[in-house]
C-alpha positions as CSV (number, residue, x, y, z in Angstrom):
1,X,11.5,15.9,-12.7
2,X,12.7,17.5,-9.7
3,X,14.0,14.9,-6.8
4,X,15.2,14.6,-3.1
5,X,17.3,12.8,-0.7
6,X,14.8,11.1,2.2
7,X,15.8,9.5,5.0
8,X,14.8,5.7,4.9
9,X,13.6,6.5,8.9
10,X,11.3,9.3,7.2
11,X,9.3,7.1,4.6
12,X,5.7,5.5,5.9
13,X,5.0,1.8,4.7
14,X,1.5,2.3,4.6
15,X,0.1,-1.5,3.3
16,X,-3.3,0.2,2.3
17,X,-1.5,2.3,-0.4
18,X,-0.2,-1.3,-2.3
19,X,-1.2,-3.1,-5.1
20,X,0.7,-5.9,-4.3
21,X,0.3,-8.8,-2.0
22,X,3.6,-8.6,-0.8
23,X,7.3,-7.3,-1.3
24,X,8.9,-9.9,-3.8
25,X,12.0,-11.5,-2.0
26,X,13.6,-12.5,-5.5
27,X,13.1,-9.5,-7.1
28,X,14.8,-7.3,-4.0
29,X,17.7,-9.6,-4.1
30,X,17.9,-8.6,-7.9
31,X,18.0,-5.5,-7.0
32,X,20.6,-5.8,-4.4
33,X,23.0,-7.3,-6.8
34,X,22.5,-4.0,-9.6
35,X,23.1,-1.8,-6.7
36,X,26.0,-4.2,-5.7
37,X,27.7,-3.7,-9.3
38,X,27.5,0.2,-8.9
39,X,23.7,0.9,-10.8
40,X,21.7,3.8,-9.7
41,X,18.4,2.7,-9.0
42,X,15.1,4.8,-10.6
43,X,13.3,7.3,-7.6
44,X,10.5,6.2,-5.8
45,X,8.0,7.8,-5.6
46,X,6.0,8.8,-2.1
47,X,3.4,11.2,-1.0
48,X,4.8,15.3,-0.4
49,X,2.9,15.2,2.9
50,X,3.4,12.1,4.8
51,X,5.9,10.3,3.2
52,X,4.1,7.3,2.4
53,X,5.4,5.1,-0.2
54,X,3.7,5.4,-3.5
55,X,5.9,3.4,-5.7
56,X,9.7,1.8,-5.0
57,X,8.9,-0.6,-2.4
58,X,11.0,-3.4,-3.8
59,X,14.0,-0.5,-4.2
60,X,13.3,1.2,-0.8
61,X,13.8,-2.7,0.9
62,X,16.9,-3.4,-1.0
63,X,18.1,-0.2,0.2
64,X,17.8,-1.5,3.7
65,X,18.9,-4.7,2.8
66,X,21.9,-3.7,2.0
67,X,23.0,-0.4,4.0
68,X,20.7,0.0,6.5
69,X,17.6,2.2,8.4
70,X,20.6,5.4,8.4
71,X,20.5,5.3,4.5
72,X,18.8,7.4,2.6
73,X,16.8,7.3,-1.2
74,X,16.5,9.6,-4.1
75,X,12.4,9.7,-4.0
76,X,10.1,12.1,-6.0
77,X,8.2,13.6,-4.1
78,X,4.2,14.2,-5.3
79,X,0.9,15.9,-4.3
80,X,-1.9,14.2,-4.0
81,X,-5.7,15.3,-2.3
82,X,-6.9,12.0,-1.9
83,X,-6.2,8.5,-0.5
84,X,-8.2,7.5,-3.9
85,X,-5.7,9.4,-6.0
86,X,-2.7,8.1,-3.9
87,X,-4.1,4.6,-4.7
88,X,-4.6,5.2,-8.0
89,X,-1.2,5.9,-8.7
90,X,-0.1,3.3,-6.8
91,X,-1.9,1.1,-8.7
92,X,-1.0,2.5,-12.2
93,X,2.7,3.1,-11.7
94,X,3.1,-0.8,-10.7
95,X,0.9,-1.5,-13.7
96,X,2.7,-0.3,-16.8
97,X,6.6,-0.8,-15.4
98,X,8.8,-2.6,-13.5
99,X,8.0,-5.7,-11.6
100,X,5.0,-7.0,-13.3
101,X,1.6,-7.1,-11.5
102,X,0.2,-10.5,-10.9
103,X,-3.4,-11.6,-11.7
104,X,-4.0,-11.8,-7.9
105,X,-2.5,-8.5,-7.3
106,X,-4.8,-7.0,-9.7
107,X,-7.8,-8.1,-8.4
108,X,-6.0,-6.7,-5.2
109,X,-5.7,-3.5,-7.0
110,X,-9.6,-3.2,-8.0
111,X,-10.1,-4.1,-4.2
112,X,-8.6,-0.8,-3.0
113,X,-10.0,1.3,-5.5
114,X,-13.6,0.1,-4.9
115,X,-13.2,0.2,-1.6
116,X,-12.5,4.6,-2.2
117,X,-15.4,4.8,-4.7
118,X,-13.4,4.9,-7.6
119,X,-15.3,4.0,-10.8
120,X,-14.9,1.6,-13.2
121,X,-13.3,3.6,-16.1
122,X,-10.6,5.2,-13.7
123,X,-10.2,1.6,-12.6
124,X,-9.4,0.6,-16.0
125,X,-6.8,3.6,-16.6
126,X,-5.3,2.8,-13.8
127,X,-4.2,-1.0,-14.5
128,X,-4.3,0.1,-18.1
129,X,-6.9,-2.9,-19.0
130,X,-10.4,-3.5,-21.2
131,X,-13.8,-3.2,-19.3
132,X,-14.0,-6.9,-20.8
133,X,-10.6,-8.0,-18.9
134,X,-11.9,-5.5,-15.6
135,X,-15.5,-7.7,-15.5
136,X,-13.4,-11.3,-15.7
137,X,-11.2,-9.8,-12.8
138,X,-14.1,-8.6,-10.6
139,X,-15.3,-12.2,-11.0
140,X,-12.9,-13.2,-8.5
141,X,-13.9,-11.3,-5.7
142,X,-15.4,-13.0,-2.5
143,X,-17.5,-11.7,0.3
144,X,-14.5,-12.3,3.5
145,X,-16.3,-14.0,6.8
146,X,-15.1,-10.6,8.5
147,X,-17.5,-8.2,5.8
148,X,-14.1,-7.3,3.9
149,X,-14.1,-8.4,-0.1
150,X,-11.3,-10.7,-0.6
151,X,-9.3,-10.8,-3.4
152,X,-8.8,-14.9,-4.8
153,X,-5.8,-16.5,-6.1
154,X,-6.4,-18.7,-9.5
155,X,-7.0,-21.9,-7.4
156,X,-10.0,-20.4,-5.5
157,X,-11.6,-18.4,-8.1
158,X,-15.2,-20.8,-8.3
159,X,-16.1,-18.8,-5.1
160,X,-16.1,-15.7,-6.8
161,X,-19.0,-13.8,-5.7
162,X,-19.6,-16.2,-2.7
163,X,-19.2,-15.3,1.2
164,X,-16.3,-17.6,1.6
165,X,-15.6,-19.1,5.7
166,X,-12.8,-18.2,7.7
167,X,-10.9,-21.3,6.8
168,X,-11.0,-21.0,3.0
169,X,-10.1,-17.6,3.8
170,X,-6.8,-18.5,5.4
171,X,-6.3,-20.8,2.4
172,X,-6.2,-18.5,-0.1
173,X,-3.8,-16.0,1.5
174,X,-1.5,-18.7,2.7
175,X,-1.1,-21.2,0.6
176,X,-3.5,-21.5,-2.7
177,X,-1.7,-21.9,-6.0
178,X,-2.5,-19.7,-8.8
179,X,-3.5,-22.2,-11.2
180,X,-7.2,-23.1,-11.5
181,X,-8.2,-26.6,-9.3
182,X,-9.4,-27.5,-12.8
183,X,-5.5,-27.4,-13.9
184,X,-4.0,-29.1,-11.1
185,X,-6.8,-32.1,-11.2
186,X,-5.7,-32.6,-15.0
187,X,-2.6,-32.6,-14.5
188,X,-2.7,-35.3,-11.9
189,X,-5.0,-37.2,-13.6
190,X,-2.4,-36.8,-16.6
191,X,0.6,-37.9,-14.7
192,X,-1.2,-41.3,-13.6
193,X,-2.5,-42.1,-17.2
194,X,1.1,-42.2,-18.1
195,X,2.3,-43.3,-15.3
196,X,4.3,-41.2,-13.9
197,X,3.5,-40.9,-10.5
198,X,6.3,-43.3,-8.5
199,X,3.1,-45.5,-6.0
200,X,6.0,-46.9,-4.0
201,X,6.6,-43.7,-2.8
202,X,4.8,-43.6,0.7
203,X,4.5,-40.1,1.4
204,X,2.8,-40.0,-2.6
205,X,0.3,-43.1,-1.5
206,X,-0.8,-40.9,1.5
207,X,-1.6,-38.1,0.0
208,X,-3.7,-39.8,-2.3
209,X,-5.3,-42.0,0.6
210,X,-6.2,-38.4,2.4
211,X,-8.0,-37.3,-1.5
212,X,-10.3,-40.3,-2.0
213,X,-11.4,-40.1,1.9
214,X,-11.7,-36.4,1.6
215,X,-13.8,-36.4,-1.1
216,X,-15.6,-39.3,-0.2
217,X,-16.7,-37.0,3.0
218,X,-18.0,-34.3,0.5
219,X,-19.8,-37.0,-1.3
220,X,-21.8,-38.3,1.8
């Protein structure tokens, strides 16, 4: 595997090329701290023609982290004839090493490819999964207010399938947890059956005052 020296000023973040939801600040300060004791980090990856990041985006940003826009990667550099294809590898490289793909990010993943047309079985190939695990991930796919699919986190995925408002929207990308509602709710109602929930906590008593009027307004 032949590779090259580009300029960090030369490479394209191109945001419609990634699998992820975003860059992971914890796993760039990681890799700060290898490059820090002297390690040589793997080459990315980015498209021969434009320069567009394919895979590396956690090393390219520790890169600048830590020396700068003036510094420069080892990259490989690789032809590709589609935006599908690009994609794809994207996807499949982020899949089966390094910094692991999150359930969210997945259904991010199928997102993209859809979107170019790719089928199912090169789906599949590309996040290396079962048609059984690609139709349980597809189920947690909304209809966006703006006609864009919407990828949902763990805590929204009921509205799979649904055209979902602008507010839920906004929820999901901002600030929904991962874990089912299902989870949370038992886990709450867990907590108070044994009591540990501190009541004389005022901020705690409030929160739980805003629930029961909340879902009383659903229940009207």
């Amino acid at each position: 595997m032949k590779t090259v020296k580009v300029p960090l000023a030369q490479i394209i973040v191109d945001e419609t090329l990634y699998p992820r939801h975003k860059v992971s600040a914890g796993n760039v300060a990681l890799l700060k701290e290898a490059l820090r004791s002297g390690a040589t980090l793997p080459p990315v990856v980015l498209d021969a023609k434009t320069k567009k990041v394919i895979d590396g985006w956690h090393r390219i940003e520790a890169v600048r982290s830590l020396y700068g826009e003036g510094a420069a990667v080892d990259a490989e550099l690789r032809d590709y004839d589609t935006k599908q294809d690009m994609v794809y590898d994207a996807v499949h490289l982020n899949a089966v090493q390094g910094y692991k793909l999150t359930t969210w990010d997945r259904v991010r993943s199928i997102v993209l490819l859809t979107e170019l047309d790719a089928d199912e079985e090169r789906i599949q190939r590309a996040l290396g999964i079962t048609k059984e695990k690609l139709d349980k991930l597809m189920l947690r796919i909304a209809d966006g207010p703006h006609g864009v699919k919407v990828p949902l986190k763990g805590s929204m995925r009921d509205f799979g399938g649904q055209k979902i408002t602008a507010a839920q929207e906004r929820y999901n990308a901002e600030s929904a947890p991962g874990l089912s509602i299902h989870v949370m709710l038992a886990q709450i109602i867990r907590a108070l059956e044994a009591k540990a929930v501190n009541l004389h906590d005022e901020r705690i008593s409030e929160q739980f005052r805003r629930i029961i009027e909340l879902w009383e307004g659903f229940a009207a």
